[in-house]
C-alpha positions in Angstrom: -20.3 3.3 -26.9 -18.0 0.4 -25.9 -19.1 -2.5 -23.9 -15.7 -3.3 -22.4 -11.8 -1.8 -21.2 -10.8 -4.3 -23.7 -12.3 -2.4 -26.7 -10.4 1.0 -26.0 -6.9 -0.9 -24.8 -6.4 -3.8 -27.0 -5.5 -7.1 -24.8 -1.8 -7.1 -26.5 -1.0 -3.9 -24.2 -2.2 -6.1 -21.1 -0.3 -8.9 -22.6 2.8 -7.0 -22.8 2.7 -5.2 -19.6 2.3 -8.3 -17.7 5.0 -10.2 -19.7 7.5 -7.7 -18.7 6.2 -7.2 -14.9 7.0 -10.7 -15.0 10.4 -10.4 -16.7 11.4 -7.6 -13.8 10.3 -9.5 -11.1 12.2 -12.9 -12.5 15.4 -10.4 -13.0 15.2 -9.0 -9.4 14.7 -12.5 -7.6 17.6 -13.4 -9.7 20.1 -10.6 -9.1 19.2 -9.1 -5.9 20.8 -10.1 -2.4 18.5 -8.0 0.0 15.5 -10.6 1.0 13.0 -7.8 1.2 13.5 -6.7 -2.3 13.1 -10.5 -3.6 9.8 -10.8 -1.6 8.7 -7.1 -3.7 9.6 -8.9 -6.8 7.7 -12.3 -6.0 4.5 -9.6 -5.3 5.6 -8.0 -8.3 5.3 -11.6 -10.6 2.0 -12.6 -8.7 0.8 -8.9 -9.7 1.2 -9.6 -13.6 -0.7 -12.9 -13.1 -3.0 -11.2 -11.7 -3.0 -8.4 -14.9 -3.4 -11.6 -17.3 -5.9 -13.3 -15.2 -8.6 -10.5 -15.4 -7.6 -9.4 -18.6 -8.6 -13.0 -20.2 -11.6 -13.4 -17.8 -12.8 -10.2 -19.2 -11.8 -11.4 -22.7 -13.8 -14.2 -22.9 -16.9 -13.0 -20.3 -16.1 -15.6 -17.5 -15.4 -14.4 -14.1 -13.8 -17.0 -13.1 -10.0 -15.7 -13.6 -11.2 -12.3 -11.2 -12.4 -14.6 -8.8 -9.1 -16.8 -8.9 -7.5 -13.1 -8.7 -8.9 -13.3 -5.0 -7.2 -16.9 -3.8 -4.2 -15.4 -5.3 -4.3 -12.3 -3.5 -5.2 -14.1 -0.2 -1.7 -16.5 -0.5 -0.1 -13.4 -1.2 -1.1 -11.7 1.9 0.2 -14.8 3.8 3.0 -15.1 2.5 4.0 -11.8 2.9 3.0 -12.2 6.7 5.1 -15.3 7.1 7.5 -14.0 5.1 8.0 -10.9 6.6 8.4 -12.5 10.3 10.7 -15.3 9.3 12.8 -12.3 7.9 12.4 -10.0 11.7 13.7 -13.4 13.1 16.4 -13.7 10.8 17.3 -10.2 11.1 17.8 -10.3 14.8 19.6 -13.5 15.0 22.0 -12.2 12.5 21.8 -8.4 12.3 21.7 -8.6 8.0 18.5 -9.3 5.6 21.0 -9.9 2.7 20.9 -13.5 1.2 24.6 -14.3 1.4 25.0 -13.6 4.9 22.9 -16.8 5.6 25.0 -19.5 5.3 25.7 -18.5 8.9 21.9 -20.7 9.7 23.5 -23.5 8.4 25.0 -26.3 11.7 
């Protein structure tokens, strides 16, 4: 009987899911001009920290990673509040959430 996840799925899989949650959320905030997709794609890069975090923490027996899983969650909540209302301003003041269209904020 296993004592862990980590002896049934190997900590490479975890390794390589994160690494390439990370990759697609780097590639969206790259490429992508609508502001509410980049903010998915920030979540989506603090999401495979998250996977890493917990996966090591379990690794090594040390809850410290889950528990910094929380903080990161918190700011991520926060941001996505402030976020989202700086965006409902924008929005309204310029009738587009898409990035290139903001260069009408500027004096």
């Amino acid at each position: 009987m296993s004592n862990s996840i980590l002896d049934v799925i190997h900590v490479n899989n975890y390794i390589i899911l994160a690494v390439m949650l990370f990759c697609i959320g780097i590639m969206g905030v790259l490429f992508r001009r609508n502001t509410i997709i980049i903010f998915m794609c920030i979540e989506l890069m603090l999401n495979a920290v998250n996977i890493l975090l917990v996966t090591f923490s379990t690794m090594h027996s040390d809850p410290a990673g889950q528990v910094m899983v929380f903080f990161i969650m918190a700011v991520a909540a926060a941001e996505v509040a402030v976020g989202l209302a700086i965006l409902v301003m924008v929005f309204r003041n310029i009738g587009s959430v898409d990035i290139g269209v903001l260069n009408k904020l500027k004096w």
